[in-house]
PADRENDO-570597 format. One record per residue (C-alpha): z, x, y. Coordinates in steps of 0.001 Angstrom, whole numbers, padded with zeros to 6 digits, always signed. Each point is the difference from the previous one (the first is absolute). Layout:
# residues N
ZXY;...
END
This chain:
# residues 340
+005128+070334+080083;+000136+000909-003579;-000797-003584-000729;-003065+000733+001980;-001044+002961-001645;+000021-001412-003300;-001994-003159+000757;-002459+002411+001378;-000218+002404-002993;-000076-003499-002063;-003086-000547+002311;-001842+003001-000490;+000107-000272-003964;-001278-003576-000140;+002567-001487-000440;-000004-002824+002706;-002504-002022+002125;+000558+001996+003728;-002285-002582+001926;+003347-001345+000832;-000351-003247-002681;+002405-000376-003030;-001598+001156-003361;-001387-002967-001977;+002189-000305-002858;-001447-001200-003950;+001350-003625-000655;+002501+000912-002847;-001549-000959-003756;+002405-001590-001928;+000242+000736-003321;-001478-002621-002241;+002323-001398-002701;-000824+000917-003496;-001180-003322-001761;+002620-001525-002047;+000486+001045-003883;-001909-001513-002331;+002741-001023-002337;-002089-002442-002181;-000535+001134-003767;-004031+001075-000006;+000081-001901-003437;+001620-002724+000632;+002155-001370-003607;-001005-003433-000197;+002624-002366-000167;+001471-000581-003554;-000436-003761-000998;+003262-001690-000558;+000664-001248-003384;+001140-003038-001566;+004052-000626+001332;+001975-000107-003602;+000566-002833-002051;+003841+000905+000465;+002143+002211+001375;+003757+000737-001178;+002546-000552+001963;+003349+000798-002154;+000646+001795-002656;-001426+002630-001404;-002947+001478+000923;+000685-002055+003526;-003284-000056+002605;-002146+000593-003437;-003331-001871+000860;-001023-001812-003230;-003313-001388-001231;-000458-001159-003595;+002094+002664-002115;+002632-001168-002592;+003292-000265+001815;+003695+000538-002218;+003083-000284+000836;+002486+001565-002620;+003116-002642-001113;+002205+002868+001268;-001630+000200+003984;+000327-001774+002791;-002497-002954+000741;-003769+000750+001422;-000782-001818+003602;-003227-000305+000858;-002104-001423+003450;-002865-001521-001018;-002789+000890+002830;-000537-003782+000609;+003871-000540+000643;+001709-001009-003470;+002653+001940-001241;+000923+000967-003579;+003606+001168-001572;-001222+001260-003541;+003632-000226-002035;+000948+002971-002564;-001752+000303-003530;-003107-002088+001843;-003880+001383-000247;-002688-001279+002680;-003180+000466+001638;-001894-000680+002736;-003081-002253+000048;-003174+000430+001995;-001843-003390-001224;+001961-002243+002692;+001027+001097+003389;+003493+000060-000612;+000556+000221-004033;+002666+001764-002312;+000075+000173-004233;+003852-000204-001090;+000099+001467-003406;+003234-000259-001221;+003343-000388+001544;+000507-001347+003134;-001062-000827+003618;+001183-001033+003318;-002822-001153+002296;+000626-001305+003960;-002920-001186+001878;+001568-001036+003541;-001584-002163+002022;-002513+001405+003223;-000366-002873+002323;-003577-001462+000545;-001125+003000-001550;-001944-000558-003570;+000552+002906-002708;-001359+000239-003142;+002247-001536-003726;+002211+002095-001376;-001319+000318-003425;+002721+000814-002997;-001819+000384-002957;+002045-000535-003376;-001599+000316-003522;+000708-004240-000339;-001421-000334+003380;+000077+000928+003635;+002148-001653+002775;-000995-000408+003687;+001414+000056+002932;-001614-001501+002857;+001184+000095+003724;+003162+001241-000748;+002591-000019-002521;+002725+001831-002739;-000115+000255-003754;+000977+002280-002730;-001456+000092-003344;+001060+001463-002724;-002178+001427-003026;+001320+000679-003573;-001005+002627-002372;-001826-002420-002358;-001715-001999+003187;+001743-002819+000745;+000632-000584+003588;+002182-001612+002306;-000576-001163+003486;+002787-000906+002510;-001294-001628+003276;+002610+000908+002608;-001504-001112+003186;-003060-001393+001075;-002576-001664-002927;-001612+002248-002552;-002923-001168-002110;-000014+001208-003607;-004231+000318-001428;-000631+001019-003695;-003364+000427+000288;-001316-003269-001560;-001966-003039+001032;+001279-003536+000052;-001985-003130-000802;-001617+000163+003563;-001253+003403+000019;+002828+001065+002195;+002416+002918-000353;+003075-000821-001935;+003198+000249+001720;+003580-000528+000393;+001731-000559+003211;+003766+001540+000680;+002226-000945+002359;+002670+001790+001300;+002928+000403-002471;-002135-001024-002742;-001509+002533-003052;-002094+000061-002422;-000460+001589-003864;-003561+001219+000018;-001728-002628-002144;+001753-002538+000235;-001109-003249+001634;+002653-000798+002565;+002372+001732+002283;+003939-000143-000130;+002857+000253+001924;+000667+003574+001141;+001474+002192+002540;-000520+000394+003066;+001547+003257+001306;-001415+003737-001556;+003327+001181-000972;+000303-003165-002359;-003439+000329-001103;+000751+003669-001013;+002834-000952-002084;-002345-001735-001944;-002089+002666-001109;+001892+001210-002836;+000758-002517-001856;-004034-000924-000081;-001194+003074-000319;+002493-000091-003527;-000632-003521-001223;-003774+001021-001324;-001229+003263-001755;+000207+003962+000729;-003557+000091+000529;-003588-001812+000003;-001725-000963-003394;-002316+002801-001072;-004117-001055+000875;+001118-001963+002896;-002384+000721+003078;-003384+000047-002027;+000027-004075-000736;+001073-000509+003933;-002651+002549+000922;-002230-002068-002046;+001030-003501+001926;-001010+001616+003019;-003051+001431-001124;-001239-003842-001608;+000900-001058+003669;-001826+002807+001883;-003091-001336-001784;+000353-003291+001569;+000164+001087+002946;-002827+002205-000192;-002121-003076-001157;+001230-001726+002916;-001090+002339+002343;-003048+000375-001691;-000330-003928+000531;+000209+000252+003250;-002457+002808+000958;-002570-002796-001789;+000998-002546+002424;-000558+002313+003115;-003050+001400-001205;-001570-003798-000519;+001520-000873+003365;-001815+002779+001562;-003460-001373-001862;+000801-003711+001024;+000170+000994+003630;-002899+002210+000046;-001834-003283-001019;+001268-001901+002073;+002100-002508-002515;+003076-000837+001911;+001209-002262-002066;+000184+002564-003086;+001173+002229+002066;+003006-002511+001355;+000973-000900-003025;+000101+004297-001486;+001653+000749+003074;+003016-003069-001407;-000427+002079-003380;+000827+003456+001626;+003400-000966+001535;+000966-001653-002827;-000771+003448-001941;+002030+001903+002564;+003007-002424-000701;-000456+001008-003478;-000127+003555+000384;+003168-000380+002101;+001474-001769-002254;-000937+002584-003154;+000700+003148+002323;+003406-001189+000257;+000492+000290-003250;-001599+002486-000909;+002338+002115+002142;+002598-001260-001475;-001140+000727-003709;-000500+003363+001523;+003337+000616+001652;+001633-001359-003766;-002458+002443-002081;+001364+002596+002647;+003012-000373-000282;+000702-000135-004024;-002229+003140+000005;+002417+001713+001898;+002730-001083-001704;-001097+001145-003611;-000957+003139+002001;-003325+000870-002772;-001818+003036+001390;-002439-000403+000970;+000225-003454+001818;-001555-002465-002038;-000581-001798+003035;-001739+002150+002242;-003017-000501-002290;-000423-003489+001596;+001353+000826+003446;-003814+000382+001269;-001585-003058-000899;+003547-002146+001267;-000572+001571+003635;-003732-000278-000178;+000403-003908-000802;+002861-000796+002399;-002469+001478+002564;+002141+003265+000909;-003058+002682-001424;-003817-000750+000483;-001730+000474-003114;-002099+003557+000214;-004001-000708-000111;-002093+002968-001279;-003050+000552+002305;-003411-001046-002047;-001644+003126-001146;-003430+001230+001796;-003031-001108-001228;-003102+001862+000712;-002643-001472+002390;-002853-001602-001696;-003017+002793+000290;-003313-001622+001415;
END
């Protein structure tokens, strides 16, 4: 009964259908989801370009996970020896009382100073990587494929080489009869005296080449002859010209190429195309040693240690010839437009 009563009073206010039907019901709204946060940065940072990996890295020693580019490295008589990873695989042991320095005119390049240096290139498979380049102020040995050496500069310049595995190739920077880079082959367990013509019996394991240092390192002066680097830096200027004139050459032979086929000549232009590769055989030839005059010039700069560098001053025009800097072009000033 009270049930009844209170449907009825429910009634009478409104609250219900009474024709007897069920009260249509609102379909329930569901509650839209807010969109998701916008997380993204409204100015966006753009993404930083990556920069040149280092020439080096160290990997014992002091300073150890140092990345290295071209700065003078020393190692005191009195610390431990400096390992370093060359980015293209070598590695490097620079000895006590040593001085060094990383190259950037060759892929994989390093100027020894003075003291001594322990170089491994091991062998990748089918994979090709770059010379090892040890530059020396009597010349700069390569390693090609793979290979161990460890050379061994005195205070007044001389240098030793001791191939210990694998061949090394010795270049002082000059021409032979043919026009070709001089050079001297070592074999493993053979050295050379910088200089000299031929290679000797050696060593072939790094602790006896090691034991070898002092007693070179004593046989010759205390320190280099005063005026040294400006006559070398000299020789490689007197080159440099050469192979300026050279190149020089052989922007003539394009450009009458060019003219011989725009007339239609094809024998002229036959026989300048034969002239053009034997030019780039030259220039080869004469960038090859070039480098290597460099890498000596380098190298005896660093070891007289003159400040500033005498040879920085010819740095530019050594990368611009071997091809690693494109020569800047000024734009041809405005001229006014003829008035009619």
């Amino acid at each position: 009964m009270k049930r009844l009563l209170l449907a009825g009073l429910v009634c009478a206010l409104g609250g219900c259908d009474c024709s007897g039907t069920e009260p249509a019901t609102e379909p329930e709204q569901e509650t839209p989801e807010p969109p998701p946060e916008d997380t993204t940065d409204e100015s966006p940072h753009p993404e930083e370009p990556r920069g040149e990996p280092p020439l080096g890295t160290v990997v014992s020693g002091w300073d150890r996970g140092r990345e290295l580019q071209t700065e003078l490295l020393e190692v005191a008589p009195d610390a431990e020896p400096l390992v370093i990873d060359l980015r293209d695989g070598a590695r490097l042991t620079l000895d006590p009382g040593s001085r060094a320095a990383l190259g950037e005119e060759a892929p994989a390049q390093v100027f020894l100073a003075e003291g001594a240096i322990h170089a491994q290139l091991p062998p990748m498979g089918g994979s090709s990587r770059p010379t090892l380049r040890l530059g020396t102020p009597a010349g700069t040995l390569a390693l090609e494929g793979s290979g161990e050496t460890y050379l061994v500069v005195a205070p007044d310049g001389r240098v030793l080489y001791a191939q210990l595995a694998g061949m090394g190739r010795v270049y002082d920077g000059e021409l032979d009869d043919e026009g070709r880079p001089s050079v001297i082959s070592l074999r493993p367990g053979s050295s050379l005296v910088g200089g000299a013509s031929d290679p000797t019996e050696g060593v072939g394991q790094v602790g006896a080449a090691r034991g070898l240092r002092s007693g070179f390192e004593e046989a010759g002066a205390t320190e280099l002859p005063d005026g040294s680097v400006q006559p070398k830096i000299e020789w490689l200027n007197a080159f440099a010209e050469s192979v300026e004139e050279e190149r020089t050459r052989g922007q003539e032979i394009q450009r009458q190429r060019v003219l011989a086929s725009q007339a239609g000549n094809t024998e002229r232009g036959a026989e300048l195309q034969r002239e053009l590769i034997a030019h780039s055989q030259v220039v080869s030839r004469q960038r090859a040693a070039l480098r290597a005059r460099w890498e000596r010039v380098r190298s005896l700069a660093l070891l007289v240690g003159a400040e500033p560098d005498p040879s920085e001053a010819v740095r530019g025009q050594v990368r611009r010839l071997l091809g690693l800097e494109i020569p800047s072009v000024e734009p041809p000033e405005p001229t006014e437009a003829p008035q009619n």
